[in-house]
N, C-alpha and C positions, 0 to 999 in steps of 0.2 A: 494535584489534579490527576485522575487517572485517563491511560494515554486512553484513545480510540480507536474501536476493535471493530472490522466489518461485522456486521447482525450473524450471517450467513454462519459465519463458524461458532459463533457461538449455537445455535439451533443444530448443526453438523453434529457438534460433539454430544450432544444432547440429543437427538433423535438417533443416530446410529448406534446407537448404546442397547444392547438387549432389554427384553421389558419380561415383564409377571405373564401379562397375557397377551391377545395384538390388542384389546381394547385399552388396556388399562394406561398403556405409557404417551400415548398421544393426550391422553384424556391428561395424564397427571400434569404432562410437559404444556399443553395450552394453560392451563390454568397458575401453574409457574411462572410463563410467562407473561399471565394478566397480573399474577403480583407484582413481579420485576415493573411493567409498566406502568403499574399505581404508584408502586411506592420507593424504587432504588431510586439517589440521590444525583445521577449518573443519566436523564433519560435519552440526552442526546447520543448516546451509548447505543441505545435500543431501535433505532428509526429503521423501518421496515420488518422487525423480528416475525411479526403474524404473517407475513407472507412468505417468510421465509421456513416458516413450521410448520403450514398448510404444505408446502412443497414436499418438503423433508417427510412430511407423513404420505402422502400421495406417491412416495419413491416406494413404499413400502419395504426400506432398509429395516427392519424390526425385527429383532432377534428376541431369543428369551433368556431370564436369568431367573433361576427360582428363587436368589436369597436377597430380601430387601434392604436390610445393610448393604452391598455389592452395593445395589443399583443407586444407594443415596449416596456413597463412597464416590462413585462412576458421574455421578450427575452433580456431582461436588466438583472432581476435578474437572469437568467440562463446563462450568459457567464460570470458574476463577480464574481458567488456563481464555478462554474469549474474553471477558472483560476483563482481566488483569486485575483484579479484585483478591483479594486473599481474605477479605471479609465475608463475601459471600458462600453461605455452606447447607449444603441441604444434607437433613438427619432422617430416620426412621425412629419414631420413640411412641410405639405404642399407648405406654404406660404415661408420659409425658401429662402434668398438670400446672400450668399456667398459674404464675404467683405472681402476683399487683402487690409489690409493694406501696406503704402505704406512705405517702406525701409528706415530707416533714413538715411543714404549714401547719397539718393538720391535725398534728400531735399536741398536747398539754404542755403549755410554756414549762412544765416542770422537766417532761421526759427531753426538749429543746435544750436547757441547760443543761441536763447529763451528757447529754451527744453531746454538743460543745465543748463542756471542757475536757472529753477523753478524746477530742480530735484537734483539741486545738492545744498546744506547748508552748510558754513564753519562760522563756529566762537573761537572764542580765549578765553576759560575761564579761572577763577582762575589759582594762581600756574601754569600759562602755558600747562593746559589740552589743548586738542585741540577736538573739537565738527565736526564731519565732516558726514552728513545726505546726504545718496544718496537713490533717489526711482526710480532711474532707472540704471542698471548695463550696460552702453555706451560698444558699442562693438571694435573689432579691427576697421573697416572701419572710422571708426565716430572719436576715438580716435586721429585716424593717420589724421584727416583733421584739427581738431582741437587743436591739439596737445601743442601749443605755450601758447593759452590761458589756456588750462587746467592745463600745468607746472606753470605757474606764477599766478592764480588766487585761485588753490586750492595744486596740490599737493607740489610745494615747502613751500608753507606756515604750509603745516602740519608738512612736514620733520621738519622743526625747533620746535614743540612742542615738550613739556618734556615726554605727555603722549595722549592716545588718545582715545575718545569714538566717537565711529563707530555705524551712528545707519543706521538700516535698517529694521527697524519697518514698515516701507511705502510704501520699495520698492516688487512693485509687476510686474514687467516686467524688462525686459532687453536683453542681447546676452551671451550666452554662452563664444564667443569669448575674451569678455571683462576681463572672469575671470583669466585667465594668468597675464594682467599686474596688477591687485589687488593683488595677492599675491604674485607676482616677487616685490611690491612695501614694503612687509613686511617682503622678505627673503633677503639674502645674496647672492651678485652675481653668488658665487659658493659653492658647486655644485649643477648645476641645478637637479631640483626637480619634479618628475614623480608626478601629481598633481591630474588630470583625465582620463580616457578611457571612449570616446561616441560613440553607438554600432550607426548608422541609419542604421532602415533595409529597407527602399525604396532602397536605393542605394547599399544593402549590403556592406557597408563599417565599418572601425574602425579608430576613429583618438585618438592621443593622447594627452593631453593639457598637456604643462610643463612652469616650470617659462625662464624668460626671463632673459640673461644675463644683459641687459641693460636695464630702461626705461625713459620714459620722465621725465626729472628733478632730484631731489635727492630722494635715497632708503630713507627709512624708519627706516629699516632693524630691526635687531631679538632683540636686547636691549630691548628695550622701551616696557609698558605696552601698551596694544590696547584691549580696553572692547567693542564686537560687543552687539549690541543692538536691539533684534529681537520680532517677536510678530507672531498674528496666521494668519496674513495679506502677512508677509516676504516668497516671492515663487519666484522661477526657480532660475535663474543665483542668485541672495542676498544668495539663500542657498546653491548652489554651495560653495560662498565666505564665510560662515560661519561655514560651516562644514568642510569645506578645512580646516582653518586657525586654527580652534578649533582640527581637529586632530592630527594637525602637530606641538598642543602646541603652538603657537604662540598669540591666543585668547583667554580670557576668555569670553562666552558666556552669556549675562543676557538677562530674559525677560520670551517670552514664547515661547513653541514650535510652531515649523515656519508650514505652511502650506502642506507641503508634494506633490510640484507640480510634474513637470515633465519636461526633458529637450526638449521635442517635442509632442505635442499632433497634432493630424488632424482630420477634420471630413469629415469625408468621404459618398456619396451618395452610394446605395446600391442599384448599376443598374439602370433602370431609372421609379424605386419606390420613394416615397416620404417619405422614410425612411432613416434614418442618422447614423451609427456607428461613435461614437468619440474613437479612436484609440491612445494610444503613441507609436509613430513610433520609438524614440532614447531612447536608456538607458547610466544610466550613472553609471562604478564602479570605485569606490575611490580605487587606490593601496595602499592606505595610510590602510585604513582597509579592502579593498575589500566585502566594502557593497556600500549603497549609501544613501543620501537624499531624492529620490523620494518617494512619497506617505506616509512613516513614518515620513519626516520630520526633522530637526535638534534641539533635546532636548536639552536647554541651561544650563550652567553651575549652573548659580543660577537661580531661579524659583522666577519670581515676575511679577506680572502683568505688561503690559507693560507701564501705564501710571506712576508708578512708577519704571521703567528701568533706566531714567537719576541719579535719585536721588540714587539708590541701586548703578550705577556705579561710580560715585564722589566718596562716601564712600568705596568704593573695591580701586579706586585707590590712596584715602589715606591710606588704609593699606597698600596699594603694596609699596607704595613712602617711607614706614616705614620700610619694608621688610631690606634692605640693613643696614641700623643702628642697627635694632636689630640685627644680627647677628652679626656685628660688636662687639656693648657691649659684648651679651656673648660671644665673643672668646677672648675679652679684659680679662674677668671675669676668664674662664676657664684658660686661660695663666697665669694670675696671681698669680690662688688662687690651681687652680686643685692638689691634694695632688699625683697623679698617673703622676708624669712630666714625664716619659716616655711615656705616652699614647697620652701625649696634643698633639704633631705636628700630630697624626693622626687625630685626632678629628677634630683639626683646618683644618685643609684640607680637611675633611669631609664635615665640615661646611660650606665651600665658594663653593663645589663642589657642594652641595644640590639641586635638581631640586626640585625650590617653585612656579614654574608652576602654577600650582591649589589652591594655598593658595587663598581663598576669606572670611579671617577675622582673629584676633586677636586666636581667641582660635583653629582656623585649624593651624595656623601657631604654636602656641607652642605647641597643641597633635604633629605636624610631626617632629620637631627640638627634642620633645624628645623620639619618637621612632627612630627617627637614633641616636641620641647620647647612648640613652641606647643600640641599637647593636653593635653599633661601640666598646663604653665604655666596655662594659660586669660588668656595674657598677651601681647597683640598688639603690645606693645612686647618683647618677647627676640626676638632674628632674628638668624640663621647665615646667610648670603650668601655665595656664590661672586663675587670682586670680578675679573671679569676683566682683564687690562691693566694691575692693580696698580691701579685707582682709586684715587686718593688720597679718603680718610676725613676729611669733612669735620667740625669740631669748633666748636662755635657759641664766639662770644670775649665772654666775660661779662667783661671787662675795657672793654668799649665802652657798660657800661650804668654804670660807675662815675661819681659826680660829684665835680666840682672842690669844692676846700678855699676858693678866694677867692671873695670875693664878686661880683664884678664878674663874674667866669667862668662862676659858680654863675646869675648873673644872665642875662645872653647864653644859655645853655644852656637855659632857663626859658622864655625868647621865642622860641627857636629851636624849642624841642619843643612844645609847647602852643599852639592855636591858638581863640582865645575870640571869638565874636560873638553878637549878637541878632538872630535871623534876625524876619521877620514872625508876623504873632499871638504876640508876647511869649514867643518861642520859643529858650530857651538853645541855643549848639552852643557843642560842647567837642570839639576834633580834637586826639590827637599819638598819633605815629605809632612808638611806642617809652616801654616802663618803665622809667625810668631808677634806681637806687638808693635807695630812700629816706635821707633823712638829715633833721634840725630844721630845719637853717638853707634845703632843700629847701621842705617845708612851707610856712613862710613865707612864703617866696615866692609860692608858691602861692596860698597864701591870698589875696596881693593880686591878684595876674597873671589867674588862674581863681573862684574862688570869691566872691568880693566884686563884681564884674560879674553872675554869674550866681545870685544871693540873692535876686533878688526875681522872677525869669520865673517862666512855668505850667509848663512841663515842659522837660524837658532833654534832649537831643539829645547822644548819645557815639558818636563815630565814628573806630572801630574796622576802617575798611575797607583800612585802608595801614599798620596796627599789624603789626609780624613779630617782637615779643617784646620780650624785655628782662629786668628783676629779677622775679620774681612777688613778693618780700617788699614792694614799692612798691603792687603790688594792696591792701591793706590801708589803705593812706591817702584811696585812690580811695574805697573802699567803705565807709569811714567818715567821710564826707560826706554819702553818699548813706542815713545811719541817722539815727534819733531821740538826740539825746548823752545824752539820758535813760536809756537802754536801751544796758547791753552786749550786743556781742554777741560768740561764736565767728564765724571765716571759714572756714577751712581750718587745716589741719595738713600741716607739711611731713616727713617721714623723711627722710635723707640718709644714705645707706650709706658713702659715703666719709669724710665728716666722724662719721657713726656721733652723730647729733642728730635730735633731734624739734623742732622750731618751731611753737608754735600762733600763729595769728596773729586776734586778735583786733581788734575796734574799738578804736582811739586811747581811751585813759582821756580827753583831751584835745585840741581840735581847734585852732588858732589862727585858723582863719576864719571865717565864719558857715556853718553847717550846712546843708545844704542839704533832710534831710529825709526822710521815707520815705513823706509823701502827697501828691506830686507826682509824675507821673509823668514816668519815666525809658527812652528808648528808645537801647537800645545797636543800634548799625550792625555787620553783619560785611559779609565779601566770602573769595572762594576767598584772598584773600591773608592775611586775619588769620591767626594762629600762634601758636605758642608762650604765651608770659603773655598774647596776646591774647586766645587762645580760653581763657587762663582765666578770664579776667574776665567772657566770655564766658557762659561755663558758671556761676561765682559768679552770675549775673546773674538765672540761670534760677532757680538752687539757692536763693540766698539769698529771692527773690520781691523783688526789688528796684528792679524793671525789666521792660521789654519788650525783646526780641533781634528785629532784623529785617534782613534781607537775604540772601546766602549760608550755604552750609554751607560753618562754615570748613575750612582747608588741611587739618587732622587730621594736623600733624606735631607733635604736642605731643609729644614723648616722655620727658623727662626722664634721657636715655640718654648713654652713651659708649661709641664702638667700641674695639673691638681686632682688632690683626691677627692670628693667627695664624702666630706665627714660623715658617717656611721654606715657607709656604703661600698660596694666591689666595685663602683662606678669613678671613673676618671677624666675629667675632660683637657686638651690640651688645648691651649690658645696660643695661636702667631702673637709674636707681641711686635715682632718688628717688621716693618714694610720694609721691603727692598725695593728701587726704581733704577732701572736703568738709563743712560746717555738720551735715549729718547723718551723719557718720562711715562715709561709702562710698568705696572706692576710685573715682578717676578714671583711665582710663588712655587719655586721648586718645581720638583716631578722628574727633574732629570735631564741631562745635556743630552741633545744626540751630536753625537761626531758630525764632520761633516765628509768623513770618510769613515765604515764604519768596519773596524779590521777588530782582531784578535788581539787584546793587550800587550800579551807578545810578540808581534807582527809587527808592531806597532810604528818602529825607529824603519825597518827595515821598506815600510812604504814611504817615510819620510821620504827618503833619500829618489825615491820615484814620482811623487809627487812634487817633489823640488824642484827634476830632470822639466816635468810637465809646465810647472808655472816660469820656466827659464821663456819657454816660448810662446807664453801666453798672449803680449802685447802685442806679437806680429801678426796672431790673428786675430787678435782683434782689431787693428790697423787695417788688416786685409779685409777683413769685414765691411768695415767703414767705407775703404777704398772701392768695393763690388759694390754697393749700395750707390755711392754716390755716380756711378760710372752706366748702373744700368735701372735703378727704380724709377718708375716713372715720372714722381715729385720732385724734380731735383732739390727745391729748396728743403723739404721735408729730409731726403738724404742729407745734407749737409749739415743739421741740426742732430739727425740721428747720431750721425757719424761721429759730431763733435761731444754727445753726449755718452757716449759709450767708450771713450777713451779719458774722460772724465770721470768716469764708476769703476775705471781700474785704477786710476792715480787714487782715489780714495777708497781705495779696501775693495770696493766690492766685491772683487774676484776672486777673491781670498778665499772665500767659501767653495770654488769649483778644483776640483780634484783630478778631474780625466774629461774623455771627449765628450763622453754623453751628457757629463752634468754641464759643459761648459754650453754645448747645445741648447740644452734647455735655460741655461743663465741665459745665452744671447737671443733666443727666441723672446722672450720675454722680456727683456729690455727692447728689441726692435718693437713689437708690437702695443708696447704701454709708452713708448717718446711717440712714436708715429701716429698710435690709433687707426694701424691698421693689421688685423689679424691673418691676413694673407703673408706676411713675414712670414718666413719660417728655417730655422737653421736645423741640419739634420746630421748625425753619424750614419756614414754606411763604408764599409769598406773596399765595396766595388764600385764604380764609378757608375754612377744611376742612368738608366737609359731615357732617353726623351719623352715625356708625353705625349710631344706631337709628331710622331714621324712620319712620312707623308702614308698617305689612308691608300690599302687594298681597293678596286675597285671587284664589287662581286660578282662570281661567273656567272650563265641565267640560270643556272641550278641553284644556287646559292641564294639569289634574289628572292624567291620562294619563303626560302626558309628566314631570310632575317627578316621580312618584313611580316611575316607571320608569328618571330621573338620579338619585334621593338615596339610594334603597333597594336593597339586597340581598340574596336573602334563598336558603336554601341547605336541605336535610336532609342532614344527615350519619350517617355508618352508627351506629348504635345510635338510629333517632330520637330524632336530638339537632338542633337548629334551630340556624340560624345568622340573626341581622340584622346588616346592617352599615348605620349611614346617617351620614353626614360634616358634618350641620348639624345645630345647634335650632332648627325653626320656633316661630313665635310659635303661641299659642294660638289665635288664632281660626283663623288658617291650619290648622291641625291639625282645629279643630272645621268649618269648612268643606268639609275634605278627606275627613272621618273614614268616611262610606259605605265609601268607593273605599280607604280605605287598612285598613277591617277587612276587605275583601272579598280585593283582590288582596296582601297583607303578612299581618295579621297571623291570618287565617284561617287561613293554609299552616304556622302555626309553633306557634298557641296550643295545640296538642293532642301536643305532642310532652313527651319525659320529661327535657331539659333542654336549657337554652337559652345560646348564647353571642351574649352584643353586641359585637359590633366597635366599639370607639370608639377606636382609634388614630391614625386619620386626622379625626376631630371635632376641630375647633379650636372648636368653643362659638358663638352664636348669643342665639336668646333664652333668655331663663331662665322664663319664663311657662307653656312648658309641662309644665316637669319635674312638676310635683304629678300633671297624670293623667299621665305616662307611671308615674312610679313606683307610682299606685295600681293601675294593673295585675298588680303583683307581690305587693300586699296583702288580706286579705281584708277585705269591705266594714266589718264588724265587728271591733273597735275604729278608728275612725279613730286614723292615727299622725302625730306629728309628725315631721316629716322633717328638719327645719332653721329654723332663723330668720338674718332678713335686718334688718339696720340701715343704714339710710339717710341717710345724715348730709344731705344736701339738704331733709330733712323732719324730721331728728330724730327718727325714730320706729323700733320696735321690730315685726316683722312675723311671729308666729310660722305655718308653711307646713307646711299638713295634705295627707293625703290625701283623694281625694274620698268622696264617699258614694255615687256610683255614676259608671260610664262605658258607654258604649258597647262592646257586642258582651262576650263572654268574656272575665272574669281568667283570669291564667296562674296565680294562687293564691299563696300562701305557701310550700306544700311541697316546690314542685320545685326543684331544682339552677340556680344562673345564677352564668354566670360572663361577666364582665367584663375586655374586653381594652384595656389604654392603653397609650401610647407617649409621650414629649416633645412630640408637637404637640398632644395632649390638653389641651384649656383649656374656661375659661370654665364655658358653662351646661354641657359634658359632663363637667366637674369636680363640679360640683354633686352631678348627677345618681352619678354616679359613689362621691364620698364619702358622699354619703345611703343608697345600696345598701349601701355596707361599712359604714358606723356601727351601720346596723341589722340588720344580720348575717344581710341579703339576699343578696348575692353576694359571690363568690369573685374578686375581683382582679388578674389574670395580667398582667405586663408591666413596663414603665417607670414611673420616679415622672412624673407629672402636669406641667404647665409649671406652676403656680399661677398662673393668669391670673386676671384681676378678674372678677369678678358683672358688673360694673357700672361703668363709666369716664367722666367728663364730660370736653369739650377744652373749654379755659378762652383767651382768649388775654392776652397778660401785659403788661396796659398795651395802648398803641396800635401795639405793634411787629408784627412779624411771624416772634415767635415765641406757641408755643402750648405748653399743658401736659395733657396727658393724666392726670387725676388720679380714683383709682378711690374714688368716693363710696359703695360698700356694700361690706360685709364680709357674711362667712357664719358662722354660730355653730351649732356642732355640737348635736344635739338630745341628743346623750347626755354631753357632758361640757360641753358651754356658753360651750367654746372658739373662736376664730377661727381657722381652718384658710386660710381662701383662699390667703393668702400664700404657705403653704408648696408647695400640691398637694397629690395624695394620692399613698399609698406604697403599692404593691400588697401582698398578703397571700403574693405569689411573683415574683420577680423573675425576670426575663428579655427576652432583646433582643425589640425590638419584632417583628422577623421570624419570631420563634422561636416567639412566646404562642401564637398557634392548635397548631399543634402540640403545646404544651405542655398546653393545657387539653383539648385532647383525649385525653389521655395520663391527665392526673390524673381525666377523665370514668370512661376506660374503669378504671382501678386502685379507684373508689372504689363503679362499679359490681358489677366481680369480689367487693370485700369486703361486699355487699350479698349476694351467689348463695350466700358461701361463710355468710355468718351467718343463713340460713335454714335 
């Protein structure tokens, strides 16, 4: 569609233009303009133009130009450069004589079949393609006279091709009309298909073009390949049919972009000057995209000149003829081999369901089979590859990890792979660089070679930097060493889709060398080289809690896979054949270990020996942890449970994976707050000793008072005198009672007399708790005191129940009027308080987000002499009306909604609840 261009400039450039004489060029330009109005296809384009040309001539901007070519040059680029038209052109052509061509309708069915068959080209190539060149697009009328001939000489001959290139490189005329049975002849009888809308504006009409339930001779229909074949020659009706066909998926496009005609052009005389506007009178939009063809043209699918189009399309359509077989193999492939056989019948059905539409080569067809398959799969081991060059597919030789039957070989082999010493500080290392097979007479050996040297060091050293695979069933020998013999355990589970077995591979029933243990620590080495059964031992390491992992993320070519090629094809797909499951029955499927320390490969030993130093001391704080918790959190029983359950995840591994202070930080924060279920825990690294939250509160000079009450508070009327406070902290009480003149004067004087009130507490993350009793006894009347809440203090043991006062300063706002209350997620602490004390006691209305549930109250502890610290919340809040502990959770509004949204909403529910007030009087 062309864009929209204000009237005004287009008449600008067009009357500011020099003219013949002063008469001639208004005269020429109004009656240009009554063209443009009758008849461009565009006329919302044109709305106000006549007023705007009356103006333009009344400015008397009129110049002269003597030569009439100029002025039609001139008045050319001024009505394409306003309406962005490049169709539109106005000529001088004196001599100019009008030629009416004559209808083909209405010529002699003889001169009908000569135009025919030198526009229309059939022939039958290889493989049963089919060749079918039209340069001129036959309309209804012509069709229908000819009919018999054109079924039996061209279109039942195509219908029986396998495949079909459609060229229309040449066709540069034809009838719009025609285009309905071209693409009724490559759709499916039903359901008909909304194909075109062509606007004429002479006639001010709209018609619609759709396919045909029936046509001459046999459909086509949607199966079969059809390569149209276009160039910068290809215009009107041919681009209809290719742009049609190409949007509706039905063609692939080759060549070049087509010419960009137009479904109607006219040239029109301009009064009776000898000057010419050429006009498109009809537009044409596709429903298919609701653009169009005209003047941009139809961009083909592949991009090739056109004198090489037939040759690019042969080639498209023997990959397309290939399309179906490949697909075939790999689901044959994936059916057979795929190790996840509950996932195949989706894949498979994925696979035949695929729209390969736009596939136009070898390597677009395998990039898209393996972007669905890997969404489908959620399996970053299946992969379709384009192998260019024929790469040879390389296949790992598990025949290299098998071991010898004699002993003496079995022996050599054992020294050759395994490399055992005692480094410094009674420090085991264990290097080999490959899994060899396990077998008994293996073990053995072993036992003397490796384990029997290394029985009595403090922690063991496995270094996995120069490992690139081998047996994984040999993993199991490894890792049953590294257990209690007391204790069986699971390791993994192997599946095996080719053998079609399961292998669980547990700890040895029986070990022949001395055990090595599972309360020494153990630190496994990687590097970008470890692989295969490296990184699984790797990942066992982490999984089983056995060990510390340090160095690289390894290679992440674990795959478990075998290629195939693709017979007659540069296409390869690889399949996992083997599941791997670890200790807790989750798939693994590669991608790579991370450390749990992540150093430089060669770095690697030499952080050992510091992370060694670090887990020496690990137990006492976490001892000490337990110990602060239980001494100062406010659930004692909840402590007691915690504490016992975090010295329970280091006797079994857990800790294994923390390395330094800050990961162990965040290991014990997260154990405290996933045993407790409460996220107010919090363990932290700092190396200065953290200053207090609460230290006792500044009281403000009277200069000062000014100014903070003019940053904390905001304060608003809103239409139905309805008050607004917003303020973003709890000050402490005496602050409060120091401030209190200046804050009942300028705050709450301007709000206490209104008919209901909303607090903003969205943006309060909480402060002191000290002064919530008078803010809330403003809302009460002095009579009865109420209790609002009690507070338990586990640092004193005591029990604190928290009244209203018996009198305050300045004006209550009472008991009976309206307050509603806005929170958000940043809402904590003392505005929780406050907050759930109003709703308990069915003082206000609630609007917004649930609450953070922050602490009342939090003491930092530090844990032992280190320099970590524990933020641990020594009071809880107990609801006045049900005698529960709430803090924890937060509070949960009475109406939910985004924090953005509440104001708005409680003014909403203000004014609905004031209407049912007017109406119940």
């Amino acid at each position: 569609m062309m864009a929209q261009h204000t009237p005004p400039l287009l008449l600008i450039l067009l009357l500011c233009t020099p003219s013949v004489n002063s008469s001639f060029q208004p005269a020429l330009v109004l009656e240009m303009a009554k063209i443009l109005l009758e008849n461009y296809c565009f006329p919302e384009n044109l709305v106000g133009m006549q007023e705007a040309i009356q103006q333009a001539i009344n400015s008397g901007e009129i110049l002269q130009i003597s030569d009439r070519k100029t002025l039609a040059a001139v008045l050319t680029v001024g009505v394409q450069g306003a309406l962005n038209d490049p169709r539109l052109t106005v000529s001088y052509e004196p001599n100019f004589v009008p030629v009416m061509p004559q209808a083909l309708p209405s010529l002699p069915v003889e001169q009908l079949i000569w135009l025919v068959r030198n526009s229309i080209k059939l022939d039958i190539l290889d493989s049963n393609i089919g060749y079918l060149r039209i340069d001129r697009i036959i309309g209804e009328e012509t069709a229908a006279k000819l009919g018999s001939l054109l079924r039996d000489n061209i279109w039942d001959k195509v219908a029986q091709t396998s495949s079909l290139i459609f060229d229309l490189r040449y066709s540069t005329a034809g009838e719009l009309s025609g285009v309905p049975f071209i693409i009724s002849f490559f759709s499916d009888p039903e359901p008909l298909i909304h194909i075109d809308t062509v606007y004429d504006r002479p006639s001010n009409t709209t018609r619609e073009l759709w396919t045909m339930p029936s046509t001459i001779g046999d459909k086509y229909g949607k199966k079969k390949d059809v390569i149209i074949l276009t160039s910068k020659r290809t215009m009107g009706a041919a681009e209809a049919v290719a742009y049609t066909l190409k949007n509706l998926k039905r063609a692939i496009t080759v060549g070049e972009r087509s010419a960009g005609g137009s479904v109607k052009v006219q040239k029109i005389k301009i009064a009776q000057s000898e000057f010419y506007i050429t006009v498109p009178v009809a537009r044409s939009v596709s429903p298919i995209t609701g653009q169009s063809w005209e003047v941009n043209g139809v961009s083909p699918t592949v991009n090739v000149i056109a004198k090489e189009a037939v040759a690019k399309a042969k080639s498209l359509l023997a990959v397309r003829s290939a399309i179906p077989k490949v697909v075939q193999s790999i689901s044959d492939i994936i059916r057979r081999f795929y190790a996840f056989t509950d996932r195949t019948p989706a894949l498979l059905q994925h696979l035949q369901s695929t729209d390969l539409f736009s596939i136009v080569s070898e390597e677009d067809l395998a990039v898209r089979l393996n972007q669905d398959l890997q969404t489908v799969s959620d399996d970053p081991r299946l992969i379709i590859k384009y192998m260019q060059d024929n790469a040879a597919i390389a296949e790992e030789d598990t025949e290299l990890y098998d071991v010898p039957d004699d002993m003496k070989s079995l022996r050599e082999l054992v020294d050759a792979t395994f490399k055992v010493e005692i480094l410094p500080h009674n420090t085991g290392y264990l290097r080999f660089d490959r899994f060899v097979k396990y077998s008994v007479k293996l073990e053995e050996l072993m036992a003397k070679k490796v384990w029997e040297p290394l029985k009595d060091t403090d922690y063991l050293i496995i270094d996995l930097r120069y490992n690139t695979g081998g047996s994984s069933i040999s993993i199991a020998l490894i890792l049953s060493y590294l257990q209690d013999t007391s204790q069986k355990r699971h390791f993994f589970t192997i599946y095996d889709s080719f053998q079609n077995t399961t292998t669980d591979c547990d700890s040895l029933p029986q070990i022949t060398g001395p055990s090595y243990g599972s309360r020494r620590g153990v630190y496994v080495l990687t590097s970008y080289y470890t692989a295969s059964a490296g990184e699984e031992f790797a990942y066992l390491t982490q999984s089983l809690h056995c060990g510390t992992v340090i160095g690289e993320i390894t290679s992440g070519t674990l795959m478990h896979s075998k290629s195939f090629q693709i017979e007659g094809t540069d296409i390869a797909i690889t399949v996992p054949f083997i599941n791997f499951l670890d200790n807790n029955g989750e798939f693994w499927l590669g991608g790579g270990v991370v450390p749990d320390a992540i150093v430089l490969a060669e770095e690697a030993v030499e952080h050992v020996h510091k992370i060694a130093d670090f887990h020496r001391g690990l137990r006492s704080l976490i001892e000490g942890t337990g110990e602060l918790l239980e001494k100062h959190y406010a659930i004692h029983e909840v402590a007691l449970e915690v504490s016992k359950v975090l010295l329970s995840k280091w006797t079994e591994g857990l800790y294994r994976s923390v390395v330094d202070f800050e990961s162990l930080a965040s290991q014990l924060t997260a154990d405290l707050q996933e045993t407790s279920g409460d996220h107010r825990l919090h363990v932290f690294h700092c190396d200065v000793e953290p200053e207090s939250l609460h230290d006792v509160p500044k009281i403000p000079t009277a200069e000062e008072v000014g100014y903070m009450i003019e940053a904390l508070f905001k304060i608003e009327l809103l239409p139905g005198n309805v008050g607004y406070l917003r303020f973003d902290m709890m000050a402490d009480v005496e602050v409060v009672k120091a401030t209190g003149p200046q804050l009942i004067k300028l705050v709450w004087s301007k709000i206490v007399n209104t008919d209901a009130l909303i607090i903003d507490m969205r943006y309060n993350t909480g402060g002191y708790s000290t002064a919530i009793p008078l803010l809330c006894t403003y809302f009460f009347d002095a009579e009865p005191l109420r209790h609002l809440y009690t507070v338990f203090d586990r640092t004193t043991n005591t029990m604190a129940e928290v009244m209203t006062l018996p009198q305050v300063l300045g004006q209550r706002y009472g008991s009976s009027k309206d307050v509603y209350i806005l929170t958000s997620h940043m809402t904590g602490s003392a505005a929780e308080v406050f907050t759930r004390t109003m709703k308990d006691l069915n003082r206000a209305t609630i609007i917004g987000e649930p609450t953070i549930g922050g602490s009342l109250s939090s003491g930092t502890y530090q844990i032992g002499d280190s320099v970590l610290y524990a933020s641990i919340p020594n009071q809880v809040v107990l609801s006045a009306i049900t005698g529960k502990v709430w803090s924890v959770s937060g509070v949960e509004p009475h109406v939910i909604a985004q924090a953005n949204d509440a104001l708005p909403v409680a003014q909403r529910i203000i004014a609905a609840r004031l209407l049912k007030r007017e109406q119940g009087k």
